[in-house]
N, C-alpha and C positions, 0 to 999 in steps of 0.2 A: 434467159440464161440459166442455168441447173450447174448448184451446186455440189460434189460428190464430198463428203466426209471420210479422212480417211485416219484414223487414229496408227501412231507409230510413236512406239515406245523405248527404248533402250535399256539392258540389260546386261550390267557390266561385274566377272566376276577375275580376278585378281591373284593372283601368289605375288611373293620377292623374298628373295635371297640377298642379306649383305655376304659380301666378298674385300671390304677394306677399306682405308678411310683415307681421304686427301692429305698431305700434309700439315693442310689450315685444318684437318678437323671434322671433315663433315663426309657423314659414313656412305658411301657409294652402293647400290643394290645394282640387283638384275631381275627386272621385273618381266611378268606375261599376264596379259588382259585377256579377255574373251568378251568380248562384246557382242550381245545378241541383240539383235532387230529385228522389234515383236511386230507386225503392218496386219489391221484387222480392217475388213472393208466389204460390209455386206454380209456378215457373220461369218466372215471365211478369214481365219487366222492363218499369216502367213511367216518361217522364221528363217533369219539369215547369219551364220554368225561370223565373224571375223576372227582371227587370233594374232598379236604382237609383242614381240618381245623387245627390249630393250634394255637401258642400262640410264640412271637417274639419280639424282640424291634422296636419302630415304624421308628426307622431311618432304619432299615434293609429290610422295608415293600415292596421297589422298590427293592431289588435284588432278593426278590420272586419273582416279576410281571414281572422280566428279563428272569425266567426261572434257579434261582441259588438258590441254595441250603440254603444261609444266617443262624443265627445261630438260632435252637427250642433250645427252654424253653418248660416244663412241667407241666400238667397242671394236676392236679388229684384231686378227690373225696373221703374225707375221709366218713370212715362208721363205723357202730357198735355205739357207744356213739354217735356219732358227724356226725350221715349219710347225715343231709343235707347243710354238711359244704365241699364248694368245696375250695380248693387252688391252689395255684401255686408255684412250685417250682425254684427258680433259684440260680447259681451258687454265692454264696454269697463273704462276703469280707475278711476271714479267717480263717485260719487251713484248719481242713476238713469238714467244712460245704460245700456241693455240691448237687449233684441232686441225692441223691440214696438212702436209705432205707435199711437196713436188709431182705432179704426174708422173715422171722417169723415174721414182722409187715404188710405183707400183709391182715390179719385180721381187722387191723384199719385204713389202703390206699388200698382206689382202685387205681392197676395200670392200670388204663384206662380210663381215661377224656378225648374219644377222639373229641368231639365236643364244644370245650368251645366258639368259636363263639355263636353256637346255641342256648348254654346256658346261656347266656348273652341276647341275642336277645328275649329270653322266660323270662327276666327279674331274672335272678339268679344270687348272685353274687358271683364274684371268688376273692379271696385273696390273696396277694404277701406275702406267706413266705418264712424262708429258711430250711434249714432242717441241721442239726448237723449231719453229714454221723455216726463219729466215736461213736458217742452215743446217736444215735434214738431219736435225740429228735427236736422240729419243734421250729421256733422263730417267731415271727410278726415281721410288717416294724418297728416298735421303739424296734425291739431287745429282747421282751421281751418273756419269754417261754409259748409255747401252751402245754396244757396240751397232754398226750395221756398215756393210761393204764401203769401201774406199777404191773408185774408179779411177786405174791409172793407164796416161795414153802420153802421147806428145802435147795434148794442149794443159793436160790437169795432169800432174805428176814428175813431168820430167822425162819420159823413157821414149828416148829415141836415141839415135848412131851418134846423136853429139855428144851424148853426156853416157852412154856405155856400150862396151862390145856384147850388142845383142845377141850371138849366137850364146856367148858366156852366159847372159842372165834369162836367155829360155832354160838352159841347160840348169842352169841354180833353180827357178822359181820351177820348173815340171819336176823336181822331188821335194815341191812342198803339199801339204794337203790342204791351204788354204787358201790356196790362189784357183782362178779360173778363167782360162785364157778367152778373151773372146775374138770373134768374126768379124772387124768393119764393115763400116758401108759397101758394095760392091766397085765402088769405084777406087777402093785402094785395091793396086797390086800385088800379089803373092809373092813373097820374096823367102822364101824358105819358110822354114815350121815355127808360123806363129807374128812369122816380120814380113810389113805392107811397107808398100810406099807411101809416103805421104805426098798427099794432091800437091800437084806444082804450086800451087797458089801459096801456100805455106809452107812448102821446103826452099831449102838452100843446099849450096854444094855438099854442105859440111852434115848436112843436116835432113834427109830426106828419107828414114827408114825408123817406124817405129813399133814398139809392140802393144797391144791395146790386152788390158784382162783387168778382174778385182781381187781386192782382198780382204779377206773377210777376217780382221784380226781379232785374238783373243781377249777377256775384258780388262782383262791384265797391261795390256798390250795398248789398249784406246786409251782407257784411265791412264795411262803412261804421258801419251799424243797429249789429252787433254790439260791437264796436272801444270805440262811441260808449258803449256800456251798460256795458262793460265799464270802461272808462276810470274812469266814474261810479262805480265800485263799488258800482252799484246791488243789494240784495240779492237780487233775483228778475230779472237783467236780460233774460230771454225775455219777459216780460210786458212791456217796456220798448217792443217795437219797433215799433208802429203810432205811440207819444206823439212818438220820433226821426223816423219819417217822418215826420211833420206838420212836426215842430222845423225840420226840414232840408230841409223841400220837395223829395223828393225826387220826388213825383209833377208836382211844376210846377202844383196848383192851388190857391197862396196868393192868384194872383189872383180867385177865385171865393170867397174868405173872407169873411165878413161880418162886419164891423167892428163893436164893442159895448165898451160904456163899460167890463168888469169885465174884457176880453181883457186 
């Protein structure tokens, strides 16, 4: 049996950038490594090197430069409304505020800020928030809620022919600039500009034509929703905010509301 020796070394050099500190206190960087892999075998040196950036607490910053794992934070790019608003996400101080997202809000997070050194270094900056796992929703360091789109259809919001004259509230919501009408599944029918049938399975007489779009409200406008639910000491108050818009007309289309004995 022949044994071959083969020596491999590592060669790890480092920058970070802080960019802001947790609530609890503990300052967040944006770190990049360059790890080289020296491989010598038979006098013939060979090098490879790697580069990674990421985003970390700065007391953990020496167990990267060790070669250890230490703990990521995430760092992401929201888009659509707010494309040139980057943040950071981290494991926050309760429930299930954590580092994760719904899949169907990848429309408004990019999952992939994979350079926030860089972009730091190119003078951009990234924000420490946290993110509400169990109800999509983002908070800044003082706690307080970041806006992000509000999907309103027949089964989330209310907006269908039983509860307003949809022609009335296309005509209201297409002179606002913060709405955005969207396209259902292929199998609603096109019932004029903007209004589908709803699948028989789910309609009724009274009740089978609705208009699907978001909205994307101001921070002014969410802190309002939230404040509101909170105030209430409603138990679940994220499920609360579509029932507050409607309460508080924040969309401005109480006048396309249809009026009924049991409102």
């Amino acid at each position: 049996m022949r044994t071959i020796k083969i020596r491999l070394e590592i060669e790890i050099q480092g920058d970070f950038k802080s960019f802001g500190k947790t609530p609890d206190g503990q300052e967040v960087i944006a770190y990049k490594l360059d790890k080289t892999y020296v491989r010598k075998y038979n006098g013939i040196t060979t090098l490879k090197t790697e580069s990674k950036e990421g985003v970390t607490f700065k007391h953990l910053y020496n167990d990267l430069m060790r070669g250890e794992e230490g703990v990521e934070l995430l760092a992401y790019r929201t888009t659509g409304k707010n494309k040139d608003r980057k943040v950071l996400y981290w494991p926050f101080k309760e429930g299930f505020r954590n580092c994760f997202l719904k899949k169907g809000y990848q429309e408004t997070l990019d999952f992939g800020e994979e350079k926030p050194f860089t972009a730091i270094e190119n003078g951009e900056t990234i924000e420490i928030v946290a993110t509400y796992g169990s109800a999509d929703m983002l908070f800044d360091i003082n706690d307080r809620p970041i806006p992000t789109y509000l999907p309103f259809d027949y089964c989330s919001g209310g907006i269908s022919n039983a509860e307003y004259d949809l022609g009335k509230l296309v005509e209201i919501l297409s002179a606002r600039e913060d709405i955005e009408f969207l396209v259902p599944d292929k199998s609603h029918a096109c019932e004029g500009q903007h209004i589908y049938l709803i699948p028989y399975y789910n309609s009724s007489s009274d009740r089978n034509r609705f208009v699907e779009f978001k909205w994307f409200p101001s921070s002014e406008d969410y802190a309002l929703i939230w404040d509101t639910a909170i105030k209430r000491n409603y138990e679940y108050p994220s499920t609360r905010k579509h029932e507050i818009c409607h309460e508080l007309d924040l969309l401005g289309i109480k006048d396309a509301r249809i009026d009924r004995p049991d409102d």
